[in-house]
C-alpha positions as CSV (number, residue, x, y, z in Angstrom):
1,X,9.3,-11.8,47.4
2,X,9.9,-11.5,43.5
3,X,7.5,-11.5,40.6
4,X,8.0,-13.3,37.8
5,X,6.2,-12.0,35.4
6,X,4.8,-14.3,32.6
7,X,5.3,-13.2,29.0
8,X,3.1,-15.5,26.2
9,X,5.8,-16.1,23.4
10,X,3.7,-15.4,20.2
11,X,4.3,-17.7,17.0
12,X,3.2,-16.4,13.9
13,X,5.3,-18.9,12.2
14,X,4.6,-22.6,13.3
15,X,4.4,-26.1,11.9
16,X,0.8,-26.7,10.2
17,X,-0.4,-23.4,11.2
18,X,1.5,-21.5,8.5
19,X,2.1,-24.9,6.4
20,X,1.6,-23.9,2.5
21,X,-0.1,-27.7,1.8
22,X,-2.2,-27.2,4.3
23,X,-3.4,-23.9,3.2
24,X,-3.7,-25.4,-0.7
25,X,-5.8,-28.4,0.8
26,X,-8.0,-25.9,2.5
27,X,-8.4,-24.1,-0.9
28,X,-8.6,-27.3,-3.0
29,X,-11.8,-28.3,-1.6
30,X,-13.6,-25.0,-2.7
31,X,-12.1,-25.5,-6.5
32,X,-11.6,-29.2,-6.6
33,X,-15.6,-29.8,-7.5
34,X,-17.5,-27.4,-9.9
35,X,-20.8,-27.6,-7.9
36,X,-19.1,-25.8,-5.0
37,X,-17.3,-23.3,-8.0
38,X,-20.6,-22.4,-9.2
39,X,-21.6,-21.7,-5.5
40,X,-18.5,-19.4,-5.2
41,X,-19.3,-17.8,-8.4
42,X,-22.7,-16.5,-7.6
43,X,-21.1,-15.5,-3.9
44,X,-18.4,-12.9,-5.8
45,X,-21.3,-11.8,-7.4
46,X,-23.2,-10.8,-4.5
47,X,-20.0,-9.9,-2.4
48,X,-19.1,-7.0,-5.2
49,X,-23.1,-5.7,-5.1
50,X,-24.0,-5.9,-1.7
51,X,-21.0,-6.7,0.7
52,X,-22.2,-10.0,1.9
53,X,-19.1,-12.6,1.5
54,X,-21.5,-15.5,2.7
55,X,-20.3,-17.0,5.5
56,X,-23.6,-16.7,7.0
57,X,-24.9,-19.3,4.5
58,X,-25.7,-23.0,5.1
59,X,-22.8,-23.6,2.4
60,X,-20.5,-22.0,4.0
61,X,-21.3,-24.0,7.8
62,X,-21.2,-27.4,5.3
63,X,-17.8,-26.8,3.7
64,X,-16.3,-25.7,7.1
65,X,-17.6,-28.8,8.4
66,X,-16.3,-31.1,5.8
67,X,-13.1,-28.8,6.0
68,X,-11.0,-30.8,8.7
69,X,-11.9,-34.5,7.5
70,X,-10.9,-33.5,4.1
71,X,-7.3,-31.8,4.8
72,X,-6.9,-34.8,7.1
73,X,-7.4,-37.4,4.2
74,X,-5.4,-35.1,1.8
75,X,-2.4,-34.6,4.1
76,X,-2.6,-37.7,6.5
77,X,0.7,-39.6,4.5
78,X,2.9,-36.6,4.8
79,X,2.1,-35.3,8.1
80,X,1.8,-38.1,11.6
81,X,-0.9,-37.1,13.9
82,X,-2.6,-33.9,12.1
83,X,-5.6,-34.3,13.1
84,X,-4.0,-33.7,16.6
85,X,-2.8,-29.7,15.4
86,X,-6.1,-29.0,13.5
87,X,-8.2,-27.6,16.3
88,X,-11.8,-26.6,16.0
89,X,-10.5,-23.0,16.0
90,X,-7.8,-23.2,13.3
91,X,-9.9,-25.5,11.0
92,X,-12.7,-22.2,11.6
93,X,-10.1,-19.6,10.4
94,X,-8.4,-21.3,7.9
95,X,-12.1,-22.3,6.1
96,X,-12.5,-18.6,6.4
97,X,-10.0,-17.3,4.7
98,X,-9.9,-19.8,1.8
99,X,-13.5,-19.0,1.6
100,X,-13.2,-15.5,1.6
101,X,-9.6,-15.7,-0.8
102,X,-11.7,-17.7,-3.7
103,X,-14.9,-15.5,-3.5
104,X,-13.1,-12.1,-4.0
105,X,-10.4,-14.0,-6.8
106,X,-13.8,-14.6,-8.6
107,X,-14.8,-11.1,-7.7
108,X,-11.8,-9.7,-9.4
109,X,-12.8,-11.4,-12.3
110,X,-16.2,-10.9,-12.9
111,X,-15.0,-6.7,-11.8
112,X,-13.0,-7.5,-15.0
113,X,-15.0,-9.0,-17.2
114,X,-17.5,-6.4,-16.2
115,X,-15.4,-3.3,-17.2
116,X,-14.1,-5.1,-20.4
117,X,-11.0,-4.6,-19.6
118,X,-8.2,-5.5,-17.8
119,X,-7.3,-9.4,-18.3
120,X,-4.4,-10.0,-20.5
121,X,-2.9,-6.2,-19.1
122,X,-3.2,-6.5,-15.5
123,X,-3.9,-10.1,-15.1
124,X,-3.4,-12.6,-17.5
125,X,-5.6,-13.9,-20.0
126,X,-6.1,-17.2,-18.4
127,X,-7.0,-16.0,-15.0
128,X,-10.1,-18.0,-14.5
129,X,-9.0,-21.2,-15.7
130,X,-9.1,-22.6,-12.0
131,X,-8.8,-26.1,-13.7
132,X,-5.5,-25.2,-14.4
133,X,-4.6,-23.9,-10.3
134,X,-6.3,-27.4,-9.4
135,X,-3.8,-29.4,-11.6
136,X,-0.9,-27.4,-9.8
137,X,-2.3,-27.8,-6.1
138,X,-3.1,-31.3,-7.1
139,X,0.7,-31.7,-8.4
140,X,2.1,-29.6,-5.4
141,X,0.1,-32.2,-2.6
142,X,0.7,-35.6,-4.7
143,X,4.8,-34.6,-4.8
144,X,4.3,-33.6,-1.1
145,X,2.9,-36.5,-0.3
146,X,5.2,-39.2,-1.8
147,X,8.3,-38.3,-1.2
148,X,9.1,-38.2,3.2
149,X,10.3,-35.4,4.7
150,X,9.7,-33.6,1.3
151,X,11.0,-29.9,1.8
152,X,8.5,-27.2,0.5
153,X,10.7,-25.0,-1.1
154,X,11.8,-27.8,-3.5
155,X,8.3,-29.4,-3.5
156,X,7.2,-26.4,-5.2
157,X,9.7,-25.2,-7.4
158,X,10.1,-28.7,-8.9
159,X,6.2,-28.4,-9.8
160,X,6.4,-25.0,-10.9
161,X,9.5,-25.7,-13.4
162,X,6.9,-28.3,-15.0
163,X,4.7,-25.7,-16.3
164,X,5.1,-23.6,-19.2
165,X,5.7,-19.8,-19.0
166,X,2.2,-19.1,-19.7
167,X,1.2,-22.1,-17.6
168,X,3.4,-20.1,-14.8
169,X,2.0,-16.7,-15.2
170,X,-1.0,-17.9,-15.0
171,X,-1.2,-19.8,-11.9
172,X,1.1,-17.4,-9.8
173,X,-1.0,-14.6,-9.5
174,X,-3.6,-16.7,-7.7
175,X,-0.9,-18.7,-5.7
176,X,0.0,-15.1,-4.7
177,X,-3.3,-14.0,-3.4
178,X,-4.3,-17.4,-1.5
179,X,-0.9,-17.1,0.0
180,X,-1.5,-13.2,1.0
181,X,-4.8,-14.2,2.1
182,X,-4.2,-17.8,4.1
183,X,-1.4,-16.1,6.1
184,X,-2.9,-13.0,6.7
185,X,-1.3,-13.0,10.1
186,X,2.3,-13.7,8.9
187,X,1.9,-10.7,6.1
188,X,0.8,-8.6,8.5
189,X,3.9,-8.9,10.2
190,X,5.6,-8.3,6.8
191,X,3.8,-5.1,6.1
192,X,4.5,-3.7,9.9
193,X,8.2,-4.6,8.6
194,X,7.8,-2.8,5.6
195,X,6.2,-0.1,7.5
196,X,9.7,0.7,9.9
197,X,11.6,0.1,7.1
198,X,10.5,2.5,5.0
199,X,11.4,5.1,7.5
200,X,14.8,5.8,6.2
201,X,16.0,8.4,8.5
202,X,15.2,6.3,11.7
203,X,17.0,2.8,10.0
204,X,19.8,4.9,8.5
205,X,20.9,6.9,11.5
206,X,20.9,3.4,13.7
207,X,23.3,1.9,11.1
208,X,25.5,5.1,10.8
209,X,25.7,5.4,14.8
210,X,26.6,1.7,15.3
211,X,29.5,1.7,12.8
212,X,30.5,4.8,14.1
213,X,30.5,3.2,17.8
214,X,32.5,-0.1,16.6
215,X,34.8,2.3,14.7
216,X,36.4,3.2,17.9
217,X,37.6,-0.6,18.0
218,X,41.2,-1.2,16.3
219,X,41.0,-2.5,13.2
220,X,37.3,-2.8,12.8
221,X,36.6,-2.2,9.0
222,X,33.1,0.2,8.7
223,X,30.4,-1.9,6.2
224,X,27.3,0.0,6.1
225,X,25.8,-2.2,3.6
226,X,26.4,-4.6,5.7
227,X,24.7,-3.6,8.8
228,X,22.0,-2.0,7.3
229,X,21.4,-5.8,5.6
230,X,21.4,-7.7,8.9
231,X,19.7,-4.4,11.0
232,X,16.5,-4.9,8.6
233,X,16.5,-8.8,8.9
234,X,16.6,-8.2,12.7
235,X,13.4,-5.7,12.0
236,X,11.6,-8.3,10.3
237,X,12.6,-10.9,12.4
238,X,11.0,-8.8,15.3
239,X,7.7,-8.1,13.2
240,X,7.1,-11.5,12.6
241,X,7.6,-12.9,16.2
242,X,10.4,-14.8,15.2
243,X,12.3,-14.9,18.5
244,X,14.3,-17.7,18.6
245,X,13.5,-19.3,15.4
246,X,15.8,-18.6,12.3
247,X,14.4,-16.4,10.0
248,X,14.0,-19.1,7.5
249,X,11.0,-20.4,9.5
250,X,9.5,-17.8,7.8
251,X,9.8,-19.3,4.0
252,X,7.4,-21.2,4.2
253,X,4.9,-19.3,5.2
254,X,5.4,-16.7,2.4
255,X,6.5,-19.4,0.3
256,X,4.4,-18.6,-3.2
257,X,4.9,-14.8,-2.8
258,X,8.5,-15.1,-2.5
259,X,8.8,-18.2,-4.7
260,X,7.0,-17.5,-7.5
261,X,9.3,-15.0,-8.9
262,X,11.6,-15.4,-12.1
263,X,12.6,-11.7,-12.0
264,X,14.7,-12.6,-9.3
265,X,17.6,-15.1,-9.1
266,X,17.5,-16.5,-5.7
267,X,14.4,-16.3,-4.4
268,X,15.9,-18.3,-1.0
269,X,17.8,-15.1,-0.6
270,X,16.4,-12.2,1.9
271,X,18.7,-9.1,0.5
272,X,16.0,-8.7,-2.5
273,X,12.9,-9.2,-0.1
274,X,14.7,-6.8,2.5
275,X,15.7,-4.1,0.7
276,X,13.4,-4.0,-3.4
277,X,10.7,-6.3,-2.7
278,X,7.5,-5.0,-4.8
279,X,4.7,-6.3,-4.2
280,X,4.1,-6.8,-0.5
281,X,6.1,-3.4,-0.5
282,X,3.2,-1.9,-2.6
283,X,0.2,-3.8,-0.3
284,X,1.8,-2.0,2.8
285,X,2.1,1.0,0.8
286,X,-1.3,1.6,-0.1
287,X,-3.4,0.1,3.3
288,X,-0.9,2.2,5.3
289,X,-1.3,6.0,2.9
290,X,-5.3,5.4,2.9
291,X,-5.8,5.0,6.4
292,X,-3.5,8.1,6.9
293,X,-5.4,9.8,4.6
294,X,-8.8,8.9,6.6
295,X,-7.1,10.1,9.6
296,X,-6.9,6.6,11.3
297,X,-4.2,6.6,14.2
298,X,-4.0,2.8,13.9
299,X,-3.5,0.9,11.3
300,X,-5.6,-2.1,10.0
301,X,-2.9,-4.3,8.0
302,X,-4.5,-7.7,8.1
303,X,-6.0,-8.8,4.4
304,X,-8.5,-11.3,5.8
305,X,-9.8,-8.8,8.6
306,X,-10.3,-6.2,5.2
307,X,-12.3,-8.9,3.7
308,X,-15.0,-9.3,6.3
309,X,-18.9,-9.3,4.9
310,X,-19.9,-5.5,5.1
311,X,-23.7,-3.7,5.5
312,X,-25.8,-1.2,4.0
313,X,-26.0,1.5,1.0
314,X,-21.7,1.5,0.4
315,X,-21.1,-2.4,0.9
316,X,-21.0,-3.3,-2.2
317,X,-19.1,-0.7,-3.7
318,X,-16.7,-0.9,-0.8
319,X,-16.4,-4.4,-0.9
320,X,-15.9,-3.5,-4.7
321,X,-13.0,-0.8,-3.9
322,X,-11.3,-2.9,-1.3
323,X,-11.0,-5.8,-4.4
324,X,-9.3,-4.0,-6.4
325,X,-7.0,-1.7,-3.8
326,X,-5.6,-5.7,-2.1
327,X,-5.6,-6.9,-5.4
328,X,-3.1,-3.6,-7.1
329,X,0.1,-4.9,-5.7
330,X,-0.7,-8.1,-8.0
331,X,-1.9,-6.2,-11.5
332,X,1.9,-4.6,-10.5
333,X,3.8,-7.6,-9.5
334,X,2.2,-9.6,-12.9
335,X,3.1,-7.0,-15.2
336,X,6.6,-7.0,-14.1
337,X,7.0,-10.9,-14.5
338,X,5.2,-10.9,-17.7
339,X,6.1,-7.9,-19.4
340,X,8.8,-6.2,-17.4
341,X,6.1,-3.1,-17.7
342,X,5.1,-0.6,-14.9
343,X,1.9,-0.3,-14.8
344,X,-1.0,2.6,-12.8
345,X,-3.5,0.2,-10.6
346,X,-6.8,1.1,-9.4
347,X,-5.3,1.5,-5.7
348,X,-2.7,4.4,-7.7
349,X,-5.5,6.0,-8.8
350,X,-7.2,6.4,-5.2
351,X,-4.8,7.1,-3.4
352,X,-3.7,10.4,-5.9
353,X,-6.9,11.6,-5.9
354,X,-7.4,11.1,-2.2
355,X,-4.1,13.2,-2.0
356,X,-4.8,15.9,-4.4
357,X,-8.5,16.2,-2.0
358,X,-6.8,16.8,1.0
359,X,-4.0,19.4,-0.3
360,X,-6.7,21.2,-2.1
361,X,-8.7,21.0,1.1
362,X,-11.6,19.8,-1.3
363,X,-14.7,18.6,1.0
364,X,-17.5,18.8,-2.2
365,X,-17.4,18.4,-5.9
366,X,-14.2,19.2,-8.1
367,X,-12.5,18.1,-11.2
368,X,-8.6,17.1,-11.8
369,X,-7.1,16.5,-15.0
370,X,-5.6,13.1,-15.9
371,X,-2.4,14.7,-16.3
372,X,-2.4,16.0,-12.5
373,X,-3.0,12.5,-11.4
374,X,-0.2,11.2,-13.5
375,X,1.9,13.8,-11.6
376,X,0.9,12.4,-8.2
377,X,0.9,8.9,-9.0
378,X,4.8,9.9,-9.6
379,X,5.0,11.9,-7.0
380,X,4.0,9.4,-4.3
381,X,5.7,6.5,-5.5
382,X,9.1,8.5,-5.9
383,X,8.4,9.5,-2.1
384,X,7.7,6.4,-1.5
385,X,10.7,4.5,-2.8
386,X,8.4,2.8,-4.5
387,X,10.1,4.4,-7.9
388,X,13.4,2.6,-7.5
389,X,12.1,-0.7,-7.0
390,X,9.8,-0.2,-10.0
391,X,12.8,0.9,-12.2
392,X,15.0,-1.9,-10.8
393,X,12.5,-4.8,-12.5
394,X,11.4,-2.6,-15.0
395,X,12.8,-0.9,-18.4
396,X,10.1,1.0,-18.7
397,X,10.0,5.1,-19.0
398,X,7.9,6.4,-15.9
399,X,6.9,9.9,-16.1
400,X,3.6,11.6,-15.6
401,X,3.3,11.7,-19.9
402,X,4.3,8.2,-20.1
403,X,1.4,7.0,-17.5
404,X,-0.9,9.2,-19.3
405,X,-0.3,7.4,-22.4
406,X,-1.0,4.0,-20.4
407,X,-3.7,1.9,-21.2
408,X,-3.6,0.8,-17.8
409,X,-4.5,3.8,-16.8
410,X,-8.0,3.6,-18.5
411,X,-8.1,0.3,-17.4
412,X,-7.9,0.6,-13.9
413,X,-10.0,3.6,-13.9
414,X,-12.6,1.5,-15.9
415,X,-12.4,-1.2,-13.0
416,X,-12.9,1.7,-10.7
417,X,-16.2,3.2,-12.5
418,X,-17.6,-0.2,-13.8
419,X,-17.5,-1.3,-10.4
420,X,-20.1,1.3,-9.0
421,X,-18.0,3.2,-7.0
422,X,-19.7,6.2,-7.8
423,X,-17.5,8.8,-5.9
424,X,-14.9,9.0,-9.0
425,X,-16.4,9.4,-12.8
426,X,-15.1,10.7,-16.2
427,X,-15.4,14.1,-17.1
428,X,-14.5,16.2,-20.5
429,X,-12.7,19.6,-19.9
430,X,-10.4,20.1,-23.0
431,X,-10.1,17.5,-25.3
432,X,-11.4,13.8,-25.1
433,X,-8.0,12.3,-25.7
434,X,-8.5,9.0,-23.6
435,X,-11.4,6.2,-24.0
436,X,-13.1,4.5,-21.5
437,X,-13.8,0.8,-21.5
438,X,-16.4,-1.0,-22.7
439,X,-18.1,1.8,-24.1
440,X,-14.6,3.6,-24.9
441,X,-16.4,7.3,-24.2
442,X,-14.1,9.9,-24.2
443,X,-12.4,12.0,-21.1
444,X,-9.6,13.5,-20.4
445,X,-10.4,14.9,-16.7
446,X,-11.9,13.0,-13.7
447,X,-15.0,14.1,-11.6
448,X,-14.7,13.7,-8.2
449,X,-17.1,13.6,-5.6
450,X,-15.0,14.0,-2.7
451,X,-18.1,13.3,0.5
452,X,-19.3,10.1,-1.4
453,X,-15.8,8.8,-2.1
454,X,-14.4,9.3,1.2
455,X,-17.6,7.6,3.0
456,X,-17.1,4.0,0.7
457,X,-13.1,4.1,1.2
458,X,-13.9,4.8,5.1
459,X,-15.9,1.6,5.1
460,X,-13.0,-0.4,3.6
461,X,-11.4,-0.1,7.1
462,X,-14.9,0.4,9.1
463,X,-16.6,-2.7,7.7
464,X,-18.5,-3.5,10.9
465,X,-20.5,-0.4,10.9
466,X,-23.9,-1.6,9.4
């Protein structure tokens, strides 16, 4: 007798489940009415001082309840029978994570507006005008919904062509983040892409061995370009639990991370997103370096899960730190589109002095210079091939005096120390060269106290410990 055995296809990438005006409708509810804004205001607050993201409340329970009914009136002209696809269990996630995306989008803000700093450099001046992100979402469902069949590629760039460039830059970071964060799923698949393909050695011997194997056919004509081009879409393809589905499934899905780009010309295009995409590049980057750092053999990679509510004495500060680590790969990405500038995020700063902790073998106390930081910021991203995707958008110099000389630099580290993350401080040893916002006092080193540090980033990835 034989055994068949029975193998659940996964679909990460499915109609309504990953639909981008369904996700929108989801979020539009939270900013569409500024009693609920108010509520979500007060929420960041308490998220970035205590951990608790709210979804305990009585609020919360009311706008998941109302959530269904509400996408269903939104949506019901463009979509037949989708009430029938939004189950109990989706309408509970996908309430979740527009919940949690909006209350630590606030959180950023108010991080922001607490250091001083930061807006108009690593975000743009007008990032809390949600009344402006409620125009576009309302735009974005009203063209969806007009218009059968409507595709959402063309849905969206049609609206997005309507704004002006500082209408654009300011809306696209948070199209970014709701995406990241509504998809959480998809982009983990993304960053588990991102993650294989960054191991050059393994992608580039496969390519080099199967050219080398079809080179024994007559007349075959060796393209390593080539193969390594459709060897990676195969890799992602795999990631995301694509299977049979063309890989174009998966556009819509990540459609505002990979639309909203003018520094590239063909955003439809996967070569770009393959090979020198930036800012889910970065995300992976960063979650995957930290938990190596921490020692963790598996990898958390999933932005929602990193969002959960967290307890006791380092919630807020974590819930702080993990803010502003999701939220680098934006400052980056925005600074490119706006400016065309490179510039050194809070997660940058981490992760070099994480690094220079562990090959000093520092377990107490010590102090590092701004300039050694610069160094390993460098370091890392060069390592990382993080540095060629940087210079390939960017005109920028990038050297460990040119970072110094950043103001992002003090910015982020303000962000860092504003927030009450009290594990990195400033610190003069020479001369007081840099300033510090709000108060602009002078440093030019970094104290580091290496126990505390390591216990808030730990609960970053351990947030169920109480």
């Amino acid at each position: 007798m034989s055994f068949r055995r029975e193998v659940r296809r996964r679909r990460l990438v499915e109609y309504v489940v990953t639909d981008p005006f369904v996700d929108l409708a989801f979020v539009q509810q939270l900013i569409g009415n500024e009693d609920w804004l108010q509520v979500m205001r007060r929420q960041a607050e308490v998220y970035s001082s205590t951990g608790d993201i709210g979804e305990s409340t009585v609020t919360f329970r009311m706008y998941r309840s109302q959530a269904k009914q509400y996408v269903i009136r939104t949506l019901q002209r463009a979509y037949h029978a989708i009430d029938r696809y939004l189950s109990d269990e989706l309408v509970s996630e996908k309430a979740s994570r527009a919940w949690r995306a909006l209350v630590t989008l606030l959180a950023s803000l108010q991080l922001m507006e607490r250091a001083g700093a930061g807006l108009g450099e690593l975000l743009p001046e007008g990032y809390g005008r949600l009344e402006e992100l409620k125009v576009v979402i309302d735009r974005m469902i009203e063209e969806k919904t007009s218009r059968e069949r409507a595709e959402a590629a063309a849905v969206v760039m049609k609206v997005l062509r309507e704004l002006s460039n500082e209408q654009f830059l300011n809306t696209v970071p948070k199209l970014w983040w709701l995406n990241l964060v509504m998809e959480s799923e998809v982009f983990e698949a993304v960053f588990k892409y991102h993650l294989l393909a960054s191991k050059k050695e393994l992608v580039g011997g496969f390519v080099k061995s199967a050219e080398e194997a079809l080179s024994e056919v007559r007349g075959h004509s060796p393209d390593l370009s080539y193969m390594e081009y459709e060897v990676l879409k195969a890799l992602l393809s795999r990631c995301v639990e694509l299977r049979g589905q063309y890989i174009n499934k998966l556009q819509n899905a990540i459609i505002f991370v990979k639309i909203g780009r003018r520094s590239v010309k063909n955003y439809k295009e996967w070569d770009w997103f393959l090979r020198d995409e930036v800012l889910t590049y970065s995300m992976s980057m960063y979650m995957v370096e930290l938990q190596r750092l921490l020692g963790l053999r598996e990898k958390e990679l999933n932005i929602s899960t990193l969002l959960s509510p967290r307890r006791g004495p380092y919630g807020g500060p974590a819930s702080a730190l993990s803010t502003l680590i999701l939220m680098s790969p934006i400052f980056t990405q925005y600074a490119l589109e706006a400016r065309r500038e490179v510039v050194v995020t809070p997660a940058d700063i981490v992760v070099s002095v994480l690094r220079i902790s562990r090959a000093r073998g520092e377990t107490g106390d010590f102090v590092v210079s701004v300039r050694e930081v610069a160094e390993e910021i460098v370091s890392f991203w060069e390592r990382q091939d993080f540095l060629r995707r940087l210079k390939l958008y960017s005109q920028d110099e990038v050297t460990p005096e040119a970072l110094c000389r950043k103001s992002s630099f003090t910015t982020s580290l303000a962000l860092i120390v504003n927030a009450g993350i009290g594990g990195i401080h400033i610190t003069t040893e020479r001369r007081p060269e840099l300033r510090l916002p709000p108060r602009m006092v002078g440093f030019d080193s970094l104290y580091v106290r290496a126990q505390q540090l390591s216990s808030i980033i730990q609960r970053v990835w351990r947030w169920e410990e109480g």
